[in-house]
C-alpha positions as CSV (number, residue, x, y, z in Angstrom):
1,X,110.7,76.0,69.3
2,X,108.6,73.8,72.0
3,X,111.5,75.2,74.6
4,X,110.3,78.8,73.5
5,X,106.5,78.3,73.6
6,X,106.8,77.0,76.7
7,X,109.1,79.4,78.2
8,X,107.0,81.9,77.4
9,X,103.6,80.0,78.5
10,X,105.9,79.6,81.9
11,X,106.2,83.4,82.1
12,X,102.4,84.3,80.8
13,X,101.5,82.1,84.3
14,X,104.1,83.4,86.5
15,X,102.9,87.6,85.4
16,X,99.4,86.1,86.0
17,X,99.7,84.7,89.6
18,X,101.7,87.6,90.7
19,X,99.2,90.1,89.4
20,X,96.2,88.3,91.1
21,X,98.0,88.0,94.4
22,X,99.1,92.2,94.3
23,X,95.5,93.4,93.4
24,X,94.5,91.2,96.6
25,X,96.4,92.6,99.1
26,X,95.8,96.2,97.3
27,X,92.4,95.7,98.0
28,X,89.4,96.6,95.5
29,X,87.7,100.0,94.7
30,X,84.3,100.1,95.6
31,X,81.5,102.9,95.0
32,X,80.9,104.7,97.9
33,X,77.0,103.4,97.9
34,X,78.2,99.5,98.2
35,X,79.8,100.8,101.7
36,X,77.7,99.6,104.7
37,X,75.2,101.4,105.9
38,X,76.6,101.8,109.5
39,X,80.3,103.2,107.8
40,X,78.5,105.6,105.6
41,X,76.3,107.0,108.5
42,X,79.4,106.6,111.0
43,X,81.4,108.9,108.6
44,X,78.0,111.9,108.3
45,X,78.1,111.8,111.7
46,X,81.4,112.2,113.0
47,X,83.0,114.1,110.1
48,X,80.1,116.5,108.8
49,X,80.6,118.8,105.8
50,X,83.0,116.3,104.3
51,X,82.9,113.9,101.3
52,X,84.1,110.6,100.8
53,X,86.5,110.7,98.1
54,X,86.8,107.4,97.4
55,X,86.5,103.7,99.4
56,X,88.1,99.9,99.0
57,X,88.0,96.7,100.5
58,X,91.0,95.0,101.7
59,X,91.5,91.4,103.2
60,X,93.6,91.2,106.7
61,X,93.7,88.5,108.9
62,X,90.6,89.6,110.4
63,X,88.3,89.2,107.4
64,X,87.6,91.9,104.8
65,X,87.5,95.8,106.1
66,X,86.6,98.7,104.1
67,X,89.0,102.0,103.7
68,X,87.4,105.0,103.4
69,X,89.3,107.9,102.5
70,X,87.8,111.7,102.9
71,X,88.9,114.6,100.6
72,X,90.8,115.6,102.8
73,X,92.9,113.2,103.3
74,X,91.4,111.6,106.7
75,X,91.3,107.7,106.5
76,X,89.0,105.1,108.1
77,X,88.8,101.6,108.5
78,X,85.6,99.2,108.7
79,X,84.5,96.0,109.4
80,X,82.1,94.0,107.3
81,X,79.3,95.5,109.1
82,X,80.3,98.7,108.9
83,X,81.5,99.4,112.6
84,X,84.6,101.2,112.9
85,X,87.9,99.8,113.4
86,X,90.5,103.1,112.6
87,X,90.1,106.2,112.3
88,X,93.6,108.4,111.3
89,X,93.1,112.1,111.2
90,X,96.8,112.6,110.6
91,X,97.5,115.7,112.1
92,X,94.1,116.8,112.5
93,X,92.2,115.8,116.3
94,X,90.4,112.8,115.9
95,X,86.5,113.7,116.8
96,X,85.6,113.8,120.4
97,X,82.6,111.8,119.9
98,X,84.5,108.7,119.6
99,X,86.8,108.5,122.4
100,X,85.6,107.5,125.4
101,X,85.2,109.5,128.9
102,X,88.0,107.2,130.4
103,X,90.6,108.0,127.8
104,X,89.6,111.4,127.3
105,X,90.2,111.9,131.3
106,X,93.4,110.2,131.2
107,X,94.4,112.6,128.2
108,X,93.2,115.7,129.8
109,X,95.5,114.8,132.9
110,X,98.7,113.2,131.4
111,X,98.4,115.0,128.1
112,X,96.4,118.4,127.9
113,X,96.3,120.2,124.8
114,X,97.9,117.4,122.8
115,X,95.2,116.3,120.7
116,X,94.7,112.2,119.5
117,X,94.8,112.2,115.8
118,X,94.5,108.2,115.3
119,X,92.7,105.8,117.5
120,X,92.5,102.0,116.8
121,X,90.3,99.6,118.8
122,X,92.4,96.8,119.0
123,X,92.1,92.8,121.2
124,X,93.0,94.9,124.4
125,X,91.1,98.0,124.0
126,X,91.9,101.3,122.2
127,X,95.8,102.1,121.0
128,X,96.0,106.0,120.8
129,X,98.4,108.3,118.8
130,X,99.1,112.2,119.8
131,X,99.9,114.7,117.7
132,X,103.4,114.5,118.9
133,X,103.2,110.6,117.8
134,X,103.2,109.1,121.2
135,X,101.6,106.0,120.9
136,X,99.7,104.4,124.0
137,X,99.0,101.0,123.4
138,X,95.8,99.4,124.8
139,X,95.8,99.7,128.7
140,X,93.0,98.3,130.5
141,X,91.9,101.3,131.6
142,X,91.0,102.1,128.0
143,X,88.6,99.5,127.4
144,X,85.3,100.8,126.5
C-alpha cells in the first residue's frame, strides 16, 4: 500500500512539473489593456481599422515579449516596453512605415513588386522575408 501511495504521489509531482514548465514556454494570455502603451499605439498606427484579437506574453532568451495577434491573422512581437521586435503579415505586405529607406531602396532595385511580408530586427540589423519566402538575413546595409 505505501508502494502505491507513493507511486501515485510520484506521478501527482511529475504531471505537476511538466504542466508548469509547458504553460511557461506557451506563454500567458493577457487583456489587451495590460499591453504596453507603446505596442498598443504601435499597432493603431501601423495597422488602422484592425482589432487586436487577442495578446500573450512569452519568455525567450531575451526577457519576456508580448504577442499580439490581429483578427486577421497578422502577428507581432514586443519587448517589455512595448517597442517592436516582429511583425509577420503572412502573405499580406508588411506596412511601409516601418521599413526603412535603405531596405526599401535595396528592395525596389533587387526585388520590385515583391512585397516583405515579415521583418524582424535582429543583433545585426533587420532579417526580411518576401512574399516568395526569400529570406535576407541582416546585412549591414540594413541597419537602421
Amino acid at each position: 500500500m505505501k508502494k502505491a501511495i507513493s507511486t501515485v504521489y510520484s506521478f501527482i509531482q511529475m504531471m505537476t512539473k511538466t504542466r508548469t514548465t509547458s504553460e511557461n514556454k506557451s506563454g500567458e494570455m493577457i487583456l489587451v489593456k495590460n499591453l504596453p502603451i507603446a505596442a498598443k499605439i504601435f499597432v493603431q498606427y501601423n495597422f488602422p481599422g484592425r482589432n487586436i484579437a487577442f495578446a500573450e506574453t512569452k519568455p525567450t532568451s531575451k526577457g519576456m515579449v508580448y504577442v499580439v495577434t490581429l483578427n486577421d491573422g497578422i502577428q507581432m512581437e514586443f519587448n517589455e516596453n512595448g517597442g517592436w521586435e516582429k511583425v509577420d503579415c503572412k502573405m499580406a505586405a508588411v506596412p511601409a512605415t516601418l521599413i526603412p529607406a535603405n531596405i526599401e531602396a535595396f528592395m525596389d532595385d533587387f526585388y520590385p513588386c515583391t512585397p516583405i511580408v515579415k521583418m524582424e530586427k535582429t543583433g545585426k540589423g533587420y532579417e526580411v522575408t518576401l512574399s516568395n519566402f526569400f529570406t535576407q538575413k541582416g546585412w549591414g546595409r540594413f541597419h537602421a
